[in-house]
C-alpha positions as CSV (number, residue, x, y, z in Angstrom):
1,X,-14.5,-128.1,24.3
2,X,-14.8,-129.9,27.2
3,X,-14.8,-133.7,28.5
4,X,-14.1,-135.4,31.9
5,X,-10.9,-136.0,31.0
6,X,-10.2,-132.4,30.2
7,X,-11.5,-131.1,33.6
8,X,-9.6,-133.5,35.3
9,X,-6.6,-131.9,33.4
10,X,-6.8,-128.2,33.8
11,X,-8.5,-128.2,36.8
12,X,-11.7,-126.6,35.3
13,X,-15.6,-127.9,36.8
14,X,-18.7,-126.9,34.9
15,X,-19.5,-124.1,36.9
16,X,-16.3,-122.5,36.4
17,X,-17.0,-123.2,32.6
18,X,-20.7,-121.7,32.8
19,X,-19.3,-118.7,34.3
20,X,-16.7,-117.9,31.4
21,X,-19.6,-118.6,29.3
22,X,-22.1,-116.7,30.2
23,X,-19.3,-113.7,30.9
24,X,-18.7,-114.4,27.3
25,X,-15.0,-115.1,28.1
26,X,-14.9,-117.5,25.1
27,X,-11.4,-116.8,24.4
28,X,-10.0,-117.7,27.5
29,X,-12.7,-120.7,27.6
30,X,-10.5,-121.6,24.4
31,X,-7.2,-121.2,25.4
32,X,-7.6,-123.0,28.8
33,X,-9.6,-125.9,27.4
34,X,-8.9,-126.6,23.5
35,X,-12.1,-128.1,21.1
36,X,-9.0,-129.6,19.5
37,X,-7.8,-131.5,22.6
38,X,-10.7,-132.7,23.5
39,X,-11.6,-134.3,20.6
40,X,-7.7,-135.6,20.5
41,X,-8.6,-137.5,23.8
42,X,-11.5,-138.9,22.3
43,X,-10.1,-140.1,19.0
44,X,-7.4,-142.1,20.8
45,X,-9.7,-143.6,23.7
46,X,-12.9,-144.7,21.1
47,X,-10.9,-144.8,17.7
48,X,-9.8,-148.8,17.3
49,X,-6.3,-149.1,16.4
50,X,-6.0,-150.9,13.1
51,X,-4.7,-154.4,14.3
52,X,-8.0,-154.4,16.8
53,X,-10.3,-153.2,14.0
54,X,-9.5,-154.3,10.5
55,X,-10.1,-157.8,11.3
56,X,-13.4,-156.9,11.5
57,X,-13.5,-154.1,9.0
58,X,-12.5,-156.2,6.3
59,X,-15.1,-158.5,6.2
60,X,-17.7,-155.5,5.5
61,X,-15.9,-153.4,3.0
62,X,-14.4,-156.4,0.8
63,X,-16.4,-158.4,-1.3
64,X,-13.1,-160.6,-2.4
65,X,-12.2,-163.9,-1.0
66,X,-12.2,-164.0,1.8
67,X,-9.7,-167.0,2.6
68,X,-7.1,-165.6,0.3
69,X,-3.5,-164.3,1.0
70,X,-4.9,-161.4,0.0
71,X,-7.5,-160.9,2.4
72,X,-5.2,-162.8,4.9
73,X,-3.0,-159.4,4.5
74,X,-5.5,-156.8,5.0
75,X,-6.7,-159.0,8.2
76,X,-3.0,-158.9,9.4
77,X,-2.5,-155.5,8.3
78,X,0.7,-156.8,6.9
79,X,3.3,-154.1,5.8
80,X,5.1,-156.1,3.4
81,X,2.0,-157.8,1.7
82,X,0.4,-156.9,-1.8
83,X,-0.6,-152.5,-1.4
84,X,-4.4,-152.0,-0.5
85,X,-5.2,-148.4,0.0
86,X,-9.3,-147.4,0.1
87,X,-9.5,-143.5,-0.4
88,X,-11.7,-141.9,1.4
89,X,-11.2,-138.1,0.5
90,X,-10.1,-136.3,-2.5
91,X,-8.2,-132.7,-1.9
92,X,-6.6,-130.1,-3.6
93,X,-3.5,-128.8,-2.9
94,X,-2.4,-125.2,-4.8
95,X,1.0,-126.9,-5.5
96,X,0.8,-130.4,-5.4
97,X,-2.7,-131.2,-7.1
98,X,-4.9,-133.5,-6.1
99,X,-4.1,-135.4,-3.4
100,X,-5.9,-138.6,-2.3
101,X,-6.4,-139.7,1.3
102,X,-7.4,-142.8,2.9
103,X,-6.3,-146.0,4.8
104,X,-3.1,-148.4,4.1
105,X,-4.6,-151.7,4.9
106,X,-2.0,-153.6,3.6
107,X,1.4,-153.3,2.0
108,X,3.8,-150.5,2.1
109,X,3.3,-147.2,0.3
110,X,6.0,-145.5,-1.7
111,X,6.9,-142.7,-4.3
112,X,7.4,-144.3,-7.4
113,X,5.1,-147.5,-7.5
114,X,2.5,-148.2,-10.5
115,X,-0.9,-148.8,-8.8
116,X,-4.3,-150.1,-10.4
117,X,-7.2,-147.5,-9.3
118,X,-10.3,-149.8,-9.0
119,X,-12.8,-149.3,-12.0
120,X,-10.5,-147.7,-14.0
121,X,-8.2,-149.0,-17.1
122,X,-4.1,-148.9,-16.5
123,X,-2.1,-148.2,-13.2
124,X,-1.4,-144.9,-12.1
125,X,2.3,-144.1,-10.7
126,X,2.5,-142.7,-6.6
127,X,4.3,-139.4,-7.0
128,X,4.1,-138.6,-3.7
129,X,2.9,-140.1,-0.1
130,X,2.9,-138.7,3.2
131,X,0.8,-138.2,6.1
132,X,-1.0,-135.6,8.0
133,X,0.4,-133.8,11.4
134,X,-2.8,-131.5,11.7
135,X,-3.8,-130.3,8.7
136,X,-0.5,-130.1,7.3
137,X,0.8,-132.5,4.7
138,X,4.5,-134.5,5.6
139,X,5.6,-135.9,2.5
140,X,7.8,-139.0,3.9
141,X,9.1,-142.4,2.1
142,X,7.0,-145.1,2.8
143,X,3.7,-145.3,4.5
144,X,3.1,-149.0,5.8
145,X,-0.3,-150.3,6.6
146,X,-2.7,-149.5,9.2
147,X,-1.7,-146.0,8.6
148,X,-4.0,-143.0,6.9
149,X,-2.0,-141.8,4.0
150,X,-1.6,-138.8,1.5
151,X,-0.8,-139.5,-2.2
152,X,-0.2,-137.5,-4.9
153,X,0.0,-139.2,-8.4
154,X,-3.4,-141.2,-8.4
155,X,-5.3,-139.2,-11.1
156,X,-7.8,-142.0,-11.5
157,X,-9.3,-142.1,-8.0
158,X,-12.5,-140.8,-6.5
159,X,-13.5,-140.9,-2.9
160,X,-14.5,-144.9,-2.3
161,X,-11.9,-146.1,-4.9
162,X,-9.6,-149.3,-3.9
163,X,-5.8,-148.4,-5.2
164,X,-4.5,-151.7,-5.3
165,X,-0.5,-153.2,-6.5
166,X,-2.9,-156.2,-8.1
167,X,-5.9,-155.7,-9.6
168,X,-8.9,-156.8,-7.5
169,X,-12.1,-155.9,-7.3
């Protein structure tokens, strides 16, 4: 992988990088210039953090009012408003099950709470939340908004659900 940034940082031009290429050096290609750090230094120059983007996210993904409290929260990504969590993934773990993924726009996280799964009848109870550090899972207490979370406990979402601590549609 490489980038501007990346040259810049190990020193590396293209024509040094066409030469390990083409001397099918792909290894050391690898170890001196990381697809994983380049695409690390892209994520945090052209990723918006949440305070920047969900004020405009919000408006596109929500079909709720839209001059509630509610809305307000998600807009503010307020930690200590009502829980709003869109999953956006669905894995499986060998030991912990399945294991939902997706964005806290509002509200806090944590093991223990009963959460209505949008579309579906009842609340489900959080057995677990963490985040990601690679492609590991770190269970930890609390996930507040405007972080990507990983819950265990919500057996009634699917990719695209809304896991809500109010219903809502």
């Amino acid at each position: 992988g490489v980038s501007m940034p990346s040259m810049q940082r190990t020193g590396m031009d293209f024509g040094e990088i066409m030469e390990l290429e083409r001397a099918d050096k792909r290894q050391e290609l690898h170890e001196r210039t990381p697809l994983s750090d380049v695409v690390l230094d892209m994520v945090c120059e052209h990723f918006p953090n949440p305070i920047d983007a969900q004020p405009m996210r919000v408006p596109r993904i929500w079909r709720g009012d839209d001059e509630s409290e509610l809305a307000e929260d998600m807009r503010l990504v307020d930690e200590n408003g009502e829980v709003v969590l869109m999953v956006t993934d669905i894995g499986i773990d060998p030991h912990a099950g399945e294991i939902a993924a997706g964005r806290v726009f509002s509200g806090t996280l944590e093991k223990g709470q009963e959460l209505y799964v949008s579309g579906t009848a009842g609340k489900n109870r959080v057995q677990s939340v963490g985040i990601y550090m690679g492609g590991e899972r770190e269970e930890v207490e609390k996930v507040p908004a405007g972080n990507i979370a990983a819950v265990t406990g919500l057996k009634d979402a699917i990719a695209g659900s809304t896991v809500s601590s109010v219903e809502m549609t």
